[in-house]
C-alpha positions as CSV (number, residue, x, y, z in Angstrom):
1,X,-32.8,-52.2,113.9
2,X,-29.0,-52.9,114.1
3,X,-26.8,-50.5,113.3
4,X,-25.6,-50.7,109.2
5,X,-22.3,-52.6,108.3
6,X,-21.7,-49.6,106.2
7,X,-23.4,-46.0,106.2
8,X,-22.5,-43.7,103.5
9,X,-23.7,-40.2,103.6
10,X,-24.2,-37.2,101.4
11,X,-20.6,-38.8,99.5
12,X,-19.7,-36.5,96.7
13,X,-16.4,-37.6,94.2
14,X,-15.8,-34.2,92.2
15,X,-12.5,-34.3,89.6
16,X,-11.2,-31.4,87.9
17,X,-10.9,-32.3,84.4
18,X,-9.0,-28.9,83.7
19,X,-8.8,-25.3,81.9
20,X,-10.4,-24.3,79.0
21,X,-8.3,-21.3,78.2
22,X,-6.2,-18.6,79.7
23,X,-7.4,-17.3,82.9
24,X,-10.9,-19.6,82.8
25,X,-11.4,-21.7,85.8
26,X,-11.2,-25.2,85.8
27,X,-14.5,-27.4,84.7
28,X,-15.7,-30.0,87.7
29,X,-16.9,-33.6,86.9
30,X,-19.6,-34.2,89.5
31,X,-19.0,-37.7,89.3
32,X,-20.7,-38.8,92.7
33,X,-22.8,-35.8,94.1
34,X,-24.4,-36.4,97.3
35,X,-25.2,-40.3,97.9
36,X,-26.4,-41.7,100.8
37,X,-27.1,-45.4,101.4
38,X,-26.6,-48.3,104.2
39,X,-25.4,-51.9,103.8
40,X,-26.3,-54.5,106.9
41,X,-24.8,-57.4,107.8
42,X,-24.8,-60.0,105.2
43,X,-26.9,-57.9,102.7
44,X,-26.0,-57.3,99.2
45,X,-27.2,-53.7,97.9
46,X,-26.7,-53.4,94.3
47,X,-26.0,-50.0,92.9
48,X,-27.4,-49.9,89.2
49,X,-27.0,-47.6,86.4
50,X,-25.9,-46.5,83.0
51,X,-22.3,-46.3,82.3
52,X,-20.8,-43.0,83.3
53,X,-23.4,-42.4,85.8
54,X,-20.6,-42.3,88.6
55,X,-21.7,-46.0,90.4
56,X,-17.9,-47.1,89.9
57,X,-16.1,-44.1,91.7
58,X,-18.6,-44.7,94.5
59,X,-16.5,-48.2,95.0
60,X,-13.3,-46.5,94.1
61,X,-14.1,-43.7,96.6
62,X,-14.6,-46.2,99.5
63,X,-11.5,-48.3,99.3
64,X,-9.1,-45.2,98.6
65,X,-8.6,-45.9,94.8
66,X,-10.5,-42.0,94.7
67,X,-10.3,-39.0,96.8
68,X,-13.9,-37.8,98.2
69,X,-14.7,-34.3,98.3
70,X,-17.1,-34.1,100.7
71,X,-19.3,-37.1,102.8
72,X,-19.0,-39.3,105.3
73,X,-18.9,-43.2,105.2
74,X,-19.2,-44.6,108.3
75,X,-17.6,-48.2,108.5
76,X,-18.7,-50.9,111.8
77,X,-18.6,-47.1,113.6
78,X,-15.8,-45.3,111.7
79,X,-15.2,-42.9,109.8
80,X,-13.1,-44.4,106.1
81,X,-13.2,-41.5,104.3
82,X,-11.4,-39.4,106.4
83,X,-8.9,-41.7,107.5
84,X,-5.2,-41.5,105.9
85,X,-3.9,-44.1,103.8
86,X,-1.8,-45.8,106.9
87,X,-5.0,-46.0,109.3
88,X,-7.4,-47.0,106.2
89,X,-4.4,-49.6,105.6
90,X,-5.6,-52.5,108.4
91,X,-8.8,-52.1,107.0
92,X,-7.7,-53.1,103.9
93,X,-8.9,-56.6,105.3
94,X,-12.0,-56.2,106.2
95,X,-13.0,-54.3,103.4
96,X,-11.9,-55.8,99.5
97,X,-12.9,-55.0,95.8
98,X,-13.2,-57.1,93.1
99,X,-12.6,-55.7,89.9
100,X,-14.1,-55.7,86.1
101,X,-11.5,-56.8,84.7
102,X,-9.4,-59.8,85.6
103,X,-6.5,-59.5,83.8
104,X,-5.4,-55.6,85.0
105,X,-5.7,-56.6,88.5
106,X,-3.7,-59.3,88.9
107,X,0.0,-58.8,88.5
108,X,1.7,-61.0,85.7
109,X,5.4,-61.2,87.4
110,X,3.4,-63.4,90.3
111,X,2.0,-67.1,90.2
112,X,-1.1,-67.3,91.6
113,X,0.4,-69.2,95.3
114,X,2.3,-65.7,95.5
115,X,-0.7,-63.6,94.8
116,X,-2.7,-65.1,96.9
117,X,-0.1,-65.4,99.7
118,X,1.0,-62.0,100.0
119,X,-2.0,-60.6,101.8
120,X,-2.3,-63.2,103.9
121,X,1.2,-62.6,105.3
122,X,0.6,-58.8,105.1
123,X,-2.5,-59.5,107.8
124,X,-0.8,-62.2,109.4
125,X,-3.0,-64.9,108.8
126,X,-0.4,-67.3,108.0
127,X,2.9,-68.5,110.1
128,X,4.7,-69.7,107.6
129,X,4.6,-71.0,103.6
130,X,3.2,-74.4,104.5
131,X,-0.2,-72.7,106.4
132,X,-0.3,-70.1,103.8
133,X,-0.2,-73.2,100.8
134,X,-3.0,-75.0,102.8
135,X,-5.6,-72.0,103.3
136,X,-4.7,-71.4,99.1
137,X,-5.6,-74.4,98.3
138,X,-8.8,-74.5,100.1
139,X,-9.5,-71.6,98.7
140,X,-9.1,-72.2,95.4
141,X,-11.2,-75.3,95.6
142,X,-14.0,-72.7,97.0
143,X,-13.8,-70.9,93.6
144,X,-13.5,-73.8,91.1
145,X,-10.1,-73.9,91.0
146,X,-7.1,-77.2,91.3
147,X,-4.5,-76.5,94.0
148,X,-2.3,-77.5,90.8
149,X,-3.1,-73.7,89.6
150,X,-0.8,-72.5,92.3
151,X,2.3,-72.8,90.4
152,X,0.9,-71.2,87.2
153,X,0.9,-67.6,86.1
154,X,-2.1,-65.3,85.1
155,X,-1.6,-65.1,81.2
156,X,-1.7,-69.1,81.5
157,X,-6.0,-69.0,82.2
158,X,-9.1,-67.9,80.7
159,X,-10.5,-65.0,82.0
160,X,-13.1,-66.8,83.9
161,X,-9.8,-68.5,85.4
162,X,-8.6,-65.3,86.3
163,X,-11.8,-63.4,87.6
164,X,-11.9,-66.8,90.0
165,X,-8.5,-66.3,91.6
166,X,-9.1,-62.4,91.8
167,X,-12.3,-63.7,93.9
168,X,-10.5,-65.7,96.0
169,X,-7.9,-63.4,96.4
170,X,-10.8,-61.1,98.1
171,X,-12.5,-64.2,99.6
172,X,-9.3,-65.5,101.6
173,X,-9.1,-63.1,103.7
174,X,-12.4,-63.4,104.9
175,X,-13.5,-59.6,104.6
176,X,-16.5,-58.0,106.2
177,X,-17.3,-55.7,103.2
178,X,-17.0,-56.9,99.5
179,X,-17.5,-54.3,96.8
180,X,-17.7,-55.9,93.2
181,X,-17.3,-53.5,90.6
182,X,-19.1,-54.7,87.5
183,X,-16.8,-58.2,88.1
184,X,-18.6,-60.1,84.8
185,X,-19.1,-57.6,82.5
186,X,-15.8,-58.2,81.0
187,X,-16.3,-62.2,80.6
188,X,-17.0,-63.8,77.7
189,X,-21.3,-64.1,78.1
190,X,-20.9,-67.9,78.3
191,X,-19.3,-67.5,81.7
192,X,-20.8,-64.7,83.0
193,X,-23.9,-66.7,84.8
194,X,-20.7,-69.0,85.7
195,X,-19.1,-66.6,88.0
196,X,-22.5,-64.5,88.9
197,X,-23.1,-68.0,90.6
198,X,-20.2,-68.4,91.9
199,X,-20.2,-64.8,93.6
200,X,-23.7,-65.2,94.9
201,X,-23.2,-68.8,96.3
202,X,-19.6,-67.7,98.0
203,X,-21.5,-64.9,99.8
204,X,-24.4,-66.9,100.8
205,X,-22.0,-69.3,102.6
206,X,-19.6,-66.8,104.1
207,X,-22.4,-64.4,105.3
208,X,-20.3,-61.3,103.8
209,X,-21.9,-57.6,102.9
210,X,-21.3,-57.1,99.4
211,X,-21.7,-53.5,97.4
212,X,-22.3,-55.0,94.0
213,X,-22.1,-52.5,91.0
214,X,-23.3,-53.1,87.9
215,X,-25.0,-52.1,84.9
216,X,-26.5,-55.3,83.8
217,X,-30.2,-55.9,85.9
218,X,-30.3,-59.4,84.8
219,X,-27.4,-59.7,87.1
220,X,-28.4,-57.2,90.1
221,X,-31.9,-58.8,89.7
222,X,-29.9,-62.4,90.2
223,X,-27.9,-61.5,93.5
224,X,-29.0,-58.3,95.1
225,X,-31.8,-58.0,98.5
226,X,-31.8,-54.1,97.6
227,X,-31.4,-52.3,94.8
228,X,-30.0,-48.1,94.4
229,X,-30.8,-46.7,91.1
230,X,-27.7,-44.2,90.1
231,X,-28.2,-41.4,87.6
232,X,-25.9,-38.6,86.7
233,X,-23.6,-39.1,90.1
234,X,-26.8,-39.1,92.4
235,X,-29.2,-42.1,93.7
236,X,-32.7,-41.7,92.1
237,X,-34.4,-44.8,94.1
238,X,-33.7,-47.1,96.8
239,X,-35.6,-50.4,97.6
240,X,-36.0,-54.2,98.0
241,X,-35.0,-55.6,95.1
242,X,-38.7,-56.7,94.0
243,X,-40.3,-53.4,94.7
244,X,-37.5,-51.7,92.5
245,X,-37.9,-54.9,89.9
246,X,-42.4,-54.7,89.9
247,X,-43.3,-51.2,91.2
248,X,-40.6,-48.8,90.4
249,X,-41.4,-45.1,91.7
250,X,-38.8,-42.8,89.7
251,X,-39.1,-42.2,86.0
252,X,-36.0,-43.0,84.7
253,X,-35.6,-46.6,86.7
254,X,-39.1,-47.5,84.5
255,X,-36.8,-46.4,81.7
256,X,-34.1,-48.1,82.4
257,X,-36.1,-51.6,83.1
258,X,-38.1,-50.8,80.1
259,X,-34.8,-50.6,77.6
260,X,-34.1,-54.4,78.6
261,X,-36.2,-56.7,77.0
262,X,-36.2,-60.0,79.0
263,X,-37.2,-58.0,81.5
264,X,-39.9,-55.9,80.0
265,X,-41.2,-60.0,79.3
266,X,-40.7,-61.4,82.5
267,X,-42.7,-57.7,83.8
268,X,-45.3,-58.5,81.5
C-alpha cells in the first residue's frame, strides 16, 4: 500500500483553562488525547462526533490555528507539527481549511477579486492582475458563482454565497490536503445539501484529500470513504464508511447512529 497523504499519530491538544484558587495548579482540557489516523490520496476521512468532543482542534491543531502538546503528523513525509510558523508557512498551499462559518472568515474590508487574489500572489501563482482575474473567475464559475461577484463585498451575499467563495478561496490554490471544519452546519438547512454537493462534487473532480469534520452523519454518510468516530478527545472507531454506517463495533457509535432518526430508518 502507498504511503498515507497524511499520518497523524498519538496527537494530543491539551489547554490550560486556569487556577482555581491560591496556590492550586492549573486544570488541563484534554481536548485531543492521543489520536492516530491516515488520509490517502484522494480519500476523504470523516471525523464524527458530538460537539465538544475535540474533532475541531484536531483541524485547528494541523494547520497551526492550535498548539499540539504531544504527537506527530506526518505530512507527504514531514513532520507539520513540529515545524515553526515560517517553515509550516509554504505549506500553507498545499494544505487549506474551510471554515463553519462563512462570514468570520472572510474579511469584510476586501471584495471578493482581493480575497481571492491575495493567496494567489502570496504563492506566486499569478504574474500579474489580469492572470490572477482570469483563474478567479474560473473559479468562481467552479463554485456557482458570476465573475460579476468579483467586485462585491462579503456582507453583500447570502451565506451560501459566502461559504462558496470561502471554498474557492481553498479550491484556487489547488491544495493537496483540505480539512472542512463542520463547513454547513451554519447554513440555513435549505442550502446545506446545496454546498454538501458542491464540496463533494469539487473533490471528486480535483482528486484532493479532504479531513471532513462534522457532527451531522447525514452529511459524513453523504461524502466520506472512511469514517473516525471521536469521543471525549480520543478516536473510538475507525472504518469504511458502510461498515461504521451497518455494523458499528464500539458502543457509543451504535448510540450515536441510534439518536438520529433517518438513520435508525434507513438501518432498519
Amino acid at each position: 500500500m502507498t504511503r498515507p497523504l497524511l499520518e497523524v499519530r498519538e496527537l494530543k491538544t491539551h489547554f490550560s483553562i486556569g487556577r482555581r484558587g491560591f496556590m492550586r495548579r492549573k486544570s488541563v482540557l484534554r481536548a485531543v488525547d492521543g489520536v492516530s489516523f491516515s488520509i490517502h490520496e484522494g480519500e476523504v476521512l470523516s471525523l464524527v462526533g458530538e460537539s465538544g468532543c475535540g474533532k475541531s482542534t484536531v483541524g485547528r491543531t494541523l494547520t497551526h490555528l492550535e498548539t499540539a502538546t504531544a504527537g506527530t503528523a506526518m505530512f507527504d513525509g514531514r513532520d507539520i507539527l513540529n515545524l515553526s510558523p515560517a517553515a509550516f508557512r509554504p505549506l500553507r498551499r498545499d494544505i487549506q481549511m474551510i471554515f463553519q462559518d462563512p462570514f468570520a472568515s472572510l474579511n469584510p474590508r476586501l471584495s471578493v477579486e482581493q480575497m481571492l487574489a491575495e493567496p494567489l500572489f502570496i504563492h506566486g501563482l499569478a504574474r500579474d492582475r489580469s492572470e490572477a482575474r482570469e483563474r478567479i473567475a474560473a473559479t468562481l464559475e467552479l463554485v456557482g458563482m458570476d465573475a460579476n461577484s468579483m467586485s462585491r463585498y462579503p456582507h453583500e451575499f447570502s451565506g451560501g454565497q459566502r461559504q462558496r467563495i470561502g471554498i474557492a478561496r481553498v479550491m484556487i490554490l489547488a491544495p493537496r490536503l483540505v480539512i472542512a471544519d463542520e463547513p454547513v452546519s451554519a447554513l440555513d438547512v435549505s442550502i446545506q445539501a446545496q454546498v454538501l454537493n458542491l464540496i463533494k462534487k469539487l473533490q471528486r473532480d480535483s482528486g484532493v484529500s479532504m479531513l471532513f469534520i462534522s457532527h451531522d452523519l447525514g452529511a459524513v454518510r453523504h461524502i466520506s470513504d472512511r469514517v473516525a468516530v471521536m469521543y471525549r478527545g480520543t478516536l473510538v472507531e475507525t472504518g469504511k464508511k458502510r461498515q461504521i454506517f451497518e455494523t458499528p463495533q464500539h458502543d457509543y457509535t451504535r448510540r450515536l447512529l441510534a439518536s438520529i432518526p433517518r438513520l435508525r430508518r434507513e438501518n432498519a
